[in-house]
KOLGU-27886 format. One line per 2 residues: number of its first residue (from 1); their letters; for each residue x, y, z of N, C-alpha, C. Coordinates in Angstrom, 3 decimals, always signed. Example, Ala and Ser with C-alpha at 12.3 -4.5 7.8 and 13.67 -1.06 7.14 Angstrom:
BEGIN
1> as> +13.190:-5.690:+7.800:+12.300:-4.500:+7.800:+13.200:-3.300:+7.800 | +12.850:-2.250:+7.080:+13.670:-1.060:+7.140:+12.900:+0.030:+7.870
END
This chain:
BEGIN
1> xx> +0.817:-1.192:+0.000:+0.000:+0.000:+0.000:+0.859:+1.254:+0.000 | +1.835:+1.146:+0.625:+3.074:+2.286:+0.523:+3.313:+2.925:-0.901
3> xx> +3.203:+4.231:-1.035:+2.613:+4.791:-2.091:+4.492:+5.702:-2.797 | +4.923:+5.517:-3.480:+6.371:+6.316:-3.674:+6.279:+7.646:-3.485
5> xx> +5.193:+8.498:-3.043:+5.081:+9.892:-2.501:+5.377:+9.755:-0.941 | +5.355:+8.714:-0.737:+4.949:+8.932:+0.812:+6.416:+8.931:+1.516
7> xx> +6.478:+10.216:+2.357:+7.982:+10.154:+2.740:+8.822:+9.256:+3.875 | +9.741:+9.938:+3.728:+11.067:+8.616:+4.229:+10.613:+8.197:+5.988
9> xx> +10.870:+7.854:+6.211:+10.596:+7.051:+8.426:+11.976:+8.076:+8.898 | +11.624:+8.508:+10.055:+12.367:+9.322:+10.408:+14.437:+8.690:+10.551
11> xx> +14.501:+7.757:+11.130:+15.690:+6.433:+10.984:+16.146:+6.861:+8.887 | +15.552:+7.083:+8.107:+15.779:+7.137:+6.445:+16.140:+8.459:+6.825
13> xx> +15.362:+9.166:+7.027:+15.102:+10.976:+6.703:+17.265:+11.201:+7.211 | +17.059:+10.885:+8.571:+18.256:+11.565:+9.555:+19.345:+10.738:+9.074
15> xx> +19.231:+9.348:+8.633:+20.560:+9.047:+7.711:+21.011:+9.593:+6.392 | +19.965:+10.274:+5.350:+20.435:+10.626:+4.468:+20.795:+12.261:+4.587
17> xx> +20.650:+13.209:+6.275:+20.934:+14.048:+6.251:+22.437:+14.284:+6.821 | +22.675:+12.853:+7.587:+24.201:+12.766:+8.091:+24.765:+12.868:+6.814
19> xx> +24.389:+11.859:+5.830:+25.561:+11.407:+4.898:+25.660:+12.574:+3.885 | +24.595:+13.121:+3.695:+24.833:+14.315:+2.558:+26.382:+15.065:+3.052
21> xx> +26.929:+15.205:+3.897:+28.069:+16.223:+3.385:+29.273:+15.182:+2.790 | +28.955:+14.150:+3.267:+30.054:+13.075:+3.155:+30.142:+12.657:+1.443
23> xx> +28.645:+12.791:+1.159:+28.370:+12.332:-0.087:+29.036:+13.467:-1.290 | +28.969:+14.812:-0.680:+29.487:+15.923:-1.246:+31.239:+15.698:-1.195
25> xx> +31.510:+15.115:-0.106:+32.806:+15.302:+0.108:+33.669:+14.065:-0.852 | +32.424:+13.169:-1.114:+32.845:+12.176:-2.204:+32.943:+12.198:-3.541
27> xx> +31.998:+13.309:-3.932:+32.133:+14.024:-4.967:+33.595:+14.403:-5.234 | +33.652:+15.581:-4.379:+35.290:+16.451:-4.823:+36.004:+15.448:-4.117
29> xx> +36.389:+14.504:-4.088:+37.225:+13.547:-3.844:+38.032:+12.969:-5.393 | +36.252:+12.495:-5.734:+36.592:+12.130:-7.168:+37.199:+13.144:-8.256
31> xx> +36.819:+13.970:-7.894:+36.890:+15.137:-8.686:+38.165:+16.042:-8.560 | +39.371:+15.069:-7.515:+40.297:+15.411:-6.967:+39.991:+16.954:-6.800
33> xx> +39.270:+17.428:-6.151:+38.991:+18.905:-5.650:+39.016:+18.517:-4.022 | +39.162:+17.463:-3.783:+39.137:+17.884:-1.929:+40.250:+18.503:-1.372
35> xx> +39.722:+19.120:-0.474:+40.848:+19.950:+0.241:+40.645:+20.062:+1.166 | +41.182:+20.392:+2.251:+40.987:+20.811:+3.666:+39.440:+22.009:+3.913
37> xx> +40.229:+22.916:+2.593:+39.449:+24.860:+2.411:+38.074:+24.036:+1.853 | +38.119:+23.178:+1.085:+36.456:+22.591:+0.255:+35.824:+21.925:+1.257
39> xx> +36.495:+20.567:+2.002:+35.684:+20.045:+2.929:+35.248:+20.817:+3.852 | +35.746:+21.845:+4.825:+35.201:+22.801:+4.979:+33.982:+23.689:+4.994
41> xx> +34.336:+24.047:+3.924:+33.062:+25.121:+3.038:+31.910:+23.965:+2.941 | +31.848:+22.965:+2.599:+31.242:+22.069:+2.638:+30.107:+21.856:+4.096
43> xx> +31.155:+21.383:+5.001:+30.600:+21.491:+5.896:+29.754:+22.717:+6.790 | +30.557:+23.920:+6.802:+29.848:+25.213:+6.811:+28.511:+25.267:+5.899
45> xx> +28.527:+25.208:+4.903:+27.476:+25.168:+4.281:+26.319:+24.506:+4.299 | +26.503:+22.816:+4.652:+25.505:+21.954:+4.946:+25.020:+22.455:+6.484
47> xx> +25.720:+22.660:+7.447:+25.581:+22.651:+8.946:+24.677:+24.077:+8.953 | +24.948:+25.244:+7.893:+23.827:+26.273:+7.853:+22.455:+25.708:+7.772
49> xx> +22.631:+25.177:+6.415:+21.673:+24.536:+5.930:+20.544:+23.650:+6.572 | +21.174:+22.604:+7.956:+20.674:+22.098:+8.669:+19.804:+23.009:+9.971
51> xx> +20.803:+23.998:+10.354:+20.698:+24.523:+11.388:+19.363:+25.687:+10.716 | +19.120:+26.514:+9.475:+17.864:+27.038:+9.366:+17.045:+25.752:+8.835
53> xx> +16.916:+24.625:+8.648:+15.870:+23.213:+8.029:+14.857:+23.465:+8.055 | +14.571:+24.115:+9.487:+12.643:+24.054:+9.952:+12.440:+24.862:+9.257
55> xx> +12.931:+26.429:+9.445:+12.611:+27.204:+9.064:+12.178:+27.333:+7.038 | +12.860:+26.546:+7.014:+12.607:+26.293:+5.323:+11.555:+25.672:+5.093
57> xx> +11.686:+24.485:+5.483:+10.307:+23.400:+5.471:+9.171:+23.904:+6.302 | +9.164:+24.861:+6.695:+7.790:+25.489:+7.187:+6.867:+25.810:+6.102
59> xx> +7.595:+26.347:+5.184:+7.035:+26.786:+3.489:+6.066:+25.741:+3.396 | +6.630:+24.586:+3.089:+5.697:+23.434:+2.610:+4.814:+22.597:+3.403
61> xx> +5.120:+22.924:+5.357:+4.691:+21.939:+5.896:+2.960:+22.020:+6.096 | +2.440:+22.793:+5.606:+0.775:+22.775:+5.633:+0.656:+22.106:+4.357
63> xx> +1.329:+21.964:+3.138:+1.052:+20.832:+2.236:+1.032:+19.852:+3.008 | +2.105:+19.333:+3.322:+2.319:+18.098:+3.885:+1.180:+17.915:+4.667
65> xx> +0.863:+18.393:+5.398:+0.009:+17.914:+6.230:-1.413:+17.637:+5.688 | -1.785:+18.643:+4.931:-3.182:+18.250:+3.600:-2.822:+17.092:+3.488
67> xx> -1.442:+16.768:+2.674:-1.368:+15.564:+2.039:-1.565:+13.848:+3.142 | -0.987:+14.342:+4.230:-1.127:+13.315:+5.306:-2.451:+12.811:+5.746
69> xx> -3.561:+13.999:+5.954:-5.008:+13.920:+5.998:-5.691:+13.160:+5.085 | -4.831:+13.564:+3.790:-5.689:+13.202:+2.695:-5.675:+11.615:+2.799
71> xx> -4.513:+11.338:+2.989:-3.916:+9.321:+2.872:-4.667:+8.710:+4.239 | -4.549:+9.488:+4.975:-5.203:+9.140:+6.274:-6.708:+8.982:+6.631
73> xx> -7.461:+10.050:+5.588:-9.026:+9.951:+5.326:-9.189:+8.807:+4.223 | -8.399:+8.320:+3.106:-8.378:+7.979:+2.387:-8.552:+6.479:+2.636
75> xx> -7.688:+5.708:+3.287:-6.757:+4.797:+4.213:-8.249:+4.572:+4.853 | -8.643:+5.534:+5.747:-10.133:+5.120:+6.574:-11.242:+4.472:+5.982
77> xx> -10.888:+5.018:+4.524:-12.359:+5.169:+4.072:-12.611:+3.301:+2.790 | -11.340:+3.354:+3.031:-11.050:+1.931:+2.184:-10.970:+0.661:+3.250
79> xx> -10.951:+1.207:+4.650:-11.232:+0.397:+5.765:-12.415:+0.119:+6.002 | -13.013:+1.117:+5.705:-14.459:+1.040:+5.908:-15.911:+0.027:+4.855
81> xx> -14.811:-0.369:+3.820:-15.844:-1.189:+3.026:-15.604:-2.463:+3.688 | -16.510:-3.066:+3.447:-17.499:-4.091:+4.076:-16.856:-5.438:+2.981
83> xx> -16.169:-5.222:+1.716:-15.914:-6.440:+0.523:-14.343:-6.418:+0.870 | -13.459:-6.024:+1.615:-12.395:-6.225:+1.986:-11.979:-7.548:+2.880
85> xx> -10.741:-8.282:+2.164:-10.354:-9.536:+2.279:-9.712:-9.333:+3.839 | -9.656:-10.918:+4.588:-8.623:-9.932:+5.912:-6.957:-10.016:+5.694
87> xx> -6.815:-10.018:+4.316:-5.370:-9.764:+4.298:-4.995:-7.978:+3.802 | -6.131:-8.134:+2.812:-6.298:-6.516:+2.625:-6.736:-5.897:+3.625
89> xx> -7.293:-5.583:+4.616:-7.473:-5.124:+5.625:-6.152:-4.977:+6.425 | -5.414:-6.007:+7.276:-4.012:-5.997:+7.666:-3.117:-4.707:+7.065
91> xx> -3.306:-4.964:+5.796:-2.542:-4.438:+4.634:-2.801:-3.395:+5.094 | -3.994:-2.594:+5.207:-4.288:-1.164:+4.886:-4.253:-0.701:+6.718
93> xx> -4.555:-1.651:+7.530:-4.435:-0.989:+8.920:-2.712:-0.942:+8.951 | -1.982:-1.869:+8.952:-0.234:-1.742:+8.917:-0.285:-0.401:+7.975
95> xx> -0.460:+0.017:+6.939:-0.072:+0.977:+6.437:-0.793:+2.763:+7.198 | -2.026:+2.584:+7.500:-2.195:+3.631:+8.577:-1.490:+3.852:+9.316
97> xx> -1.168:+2.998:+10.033:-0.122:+2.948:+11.445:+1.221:+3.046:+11.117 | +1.546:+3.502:+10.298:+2.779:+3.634:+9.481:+2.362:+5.329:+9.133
99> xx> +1.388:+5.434:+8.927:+1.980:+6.761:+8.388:+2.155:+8.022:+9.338 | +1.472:+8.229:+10.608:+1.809:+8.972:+11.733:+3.575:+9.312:+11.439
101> xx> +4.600:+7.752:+10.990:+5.845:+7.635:+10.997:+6.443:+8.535:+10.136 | +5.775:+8.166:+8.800:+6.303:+8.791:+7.593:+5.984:+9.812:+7.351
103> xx> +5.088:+10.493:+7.892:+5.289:+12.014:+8.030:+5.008:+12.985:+8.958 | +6.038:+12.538:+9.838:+6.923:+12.553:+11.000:+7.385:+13.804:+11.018
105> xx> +7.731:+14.786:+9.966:+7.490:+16.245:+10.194:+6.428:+16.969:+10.222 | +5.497:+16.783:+10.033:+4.123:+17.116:+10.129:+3.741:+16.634:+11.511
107> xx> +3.652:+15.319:+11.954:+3.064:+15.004:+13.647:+3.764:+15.239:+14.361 | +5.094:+14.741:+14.709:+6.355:+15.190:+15.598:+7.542:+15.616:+14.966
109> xx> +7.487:+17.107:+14.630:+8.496:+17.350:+14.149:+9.718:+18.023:+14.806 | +9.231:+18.177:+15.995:+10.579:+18.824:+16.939:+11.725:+17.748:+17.177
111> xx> +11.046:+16.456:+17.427:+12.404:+15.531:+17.878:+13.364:+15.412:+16.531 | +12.407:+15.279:+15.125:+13.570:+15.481:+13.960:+14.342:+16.336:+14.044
113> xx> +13.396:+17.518:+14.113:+14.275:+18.805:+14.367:+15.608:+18.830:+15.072 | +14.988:+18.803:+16.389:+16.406:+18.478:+17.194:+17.334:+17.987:+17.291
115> xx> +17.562:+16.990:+16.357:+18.477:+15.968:+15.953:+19.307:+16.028:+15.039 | +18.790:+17.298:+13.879:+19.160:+17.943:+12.912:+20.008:+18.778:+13.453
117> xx> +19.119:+19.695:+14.147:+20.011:+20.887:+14.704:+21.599:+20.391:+15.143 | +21.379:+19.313:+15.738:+22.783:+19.047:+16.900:+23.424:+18.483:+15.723
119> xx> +23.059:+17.806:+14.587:+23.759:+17.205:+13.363:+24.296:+18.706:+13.267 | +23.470:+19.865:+12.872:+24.020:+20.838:+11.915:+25.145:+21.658:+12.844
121> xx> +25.364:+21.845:+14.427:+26.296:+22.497:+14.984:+27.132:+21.426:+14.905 | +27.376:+20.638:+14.919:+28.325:+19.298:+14.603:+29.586:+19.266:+13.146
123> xx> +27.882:+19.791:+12.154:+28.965:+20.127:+10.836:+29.737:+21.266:+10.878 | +29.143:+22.150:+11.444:+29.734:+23.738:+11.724:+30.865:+23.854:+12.891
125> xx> +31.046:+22.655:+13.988:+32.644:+23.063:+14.520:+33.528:+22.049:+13.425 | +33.055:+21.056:+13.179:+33.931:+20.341:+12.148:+34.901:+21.365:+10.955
127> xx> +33.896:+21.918:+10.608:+34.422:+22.964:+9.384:+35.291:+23.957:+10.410 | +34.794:+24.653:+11.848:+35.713:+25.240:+12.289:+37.266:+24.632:+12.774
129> xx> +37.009:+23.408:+13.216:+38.121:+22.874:+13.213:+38.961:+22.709:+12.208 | +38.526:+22.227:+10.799:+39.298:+22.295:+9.662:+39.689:+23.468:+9.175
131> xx> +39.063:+24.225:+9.582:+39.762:+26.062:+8.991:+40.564:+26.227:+9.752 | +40.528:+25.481:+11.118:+42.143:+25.808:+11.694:+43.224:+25.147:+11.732
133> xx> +42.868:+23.850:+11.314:+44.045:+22.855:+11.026:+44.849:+23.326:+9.983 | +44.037:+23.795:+8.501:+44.819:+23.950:+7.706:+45.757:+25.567:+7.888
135> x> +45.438:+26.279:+9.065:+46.470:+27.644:+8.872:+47.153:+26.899:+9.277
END
């Protein structure tokens, strides 16, 4: 029933926000551009990035949440017929109860938040540390 719109479980979301600088840093690796000054900037940049997150995704988060209602009224309302098998049923209650998870910035979004945040001051002494290694 899991629909490819439906977003990542918070465990997906916060691993692919660790690895993004790493993934950047794998880039200019290949690209023999790494440097002390790039990984860096890198990190400065992502750890901004993390550290305003909410504030960005505020833009969209009343979509999201339409959209969560919508799967969630939706989800009810396909529970509610009476010609449903009890494997389809299973099916569609496991996937309700799943989605509170998956969009996890919309119901609880402070603990993501918070987790981000401390990711994003994390990237930001990293980069300060590397701006001072390399003087």
């Amino acid at each position: 029933m899991r629909e490819r719109s439906d977003p990542p479980t918070p465990k997906t979301y916060l691993g692919l926000i660790i690895s993004m600088p790493f993934i950047f840093g794998l880039a200019l690796y290949m690209q023999d551009d790494l440097t002390p000054q790039t990984a860096a900037l890198t990190f400065t940049v992502t750890g901004l990035l993390y550290l305003n997150l909410r504030w960005i995704q505020d833009f969209f988060r009343a979509r999201w949440q339409q959209d969560y209602e919508q799967k969630l009224a939706h989800t009810h309302a396909e529970l509610a017929r009476l010609d449903l098998t009890a494997k389809e049923r299973r099916r569609l209650e496991r996937y309700r109860d799943e989605l509170p998870n998956r969009f996890h910035l919309v119901t609880s979004p402070d603990e993501t938040y918070r987790t981000i945040n401390v990711v994003g001051v994390v990237f930001k002494a990293a980069a300060s540390a590397l701006r001072n290694f390399g003087r």
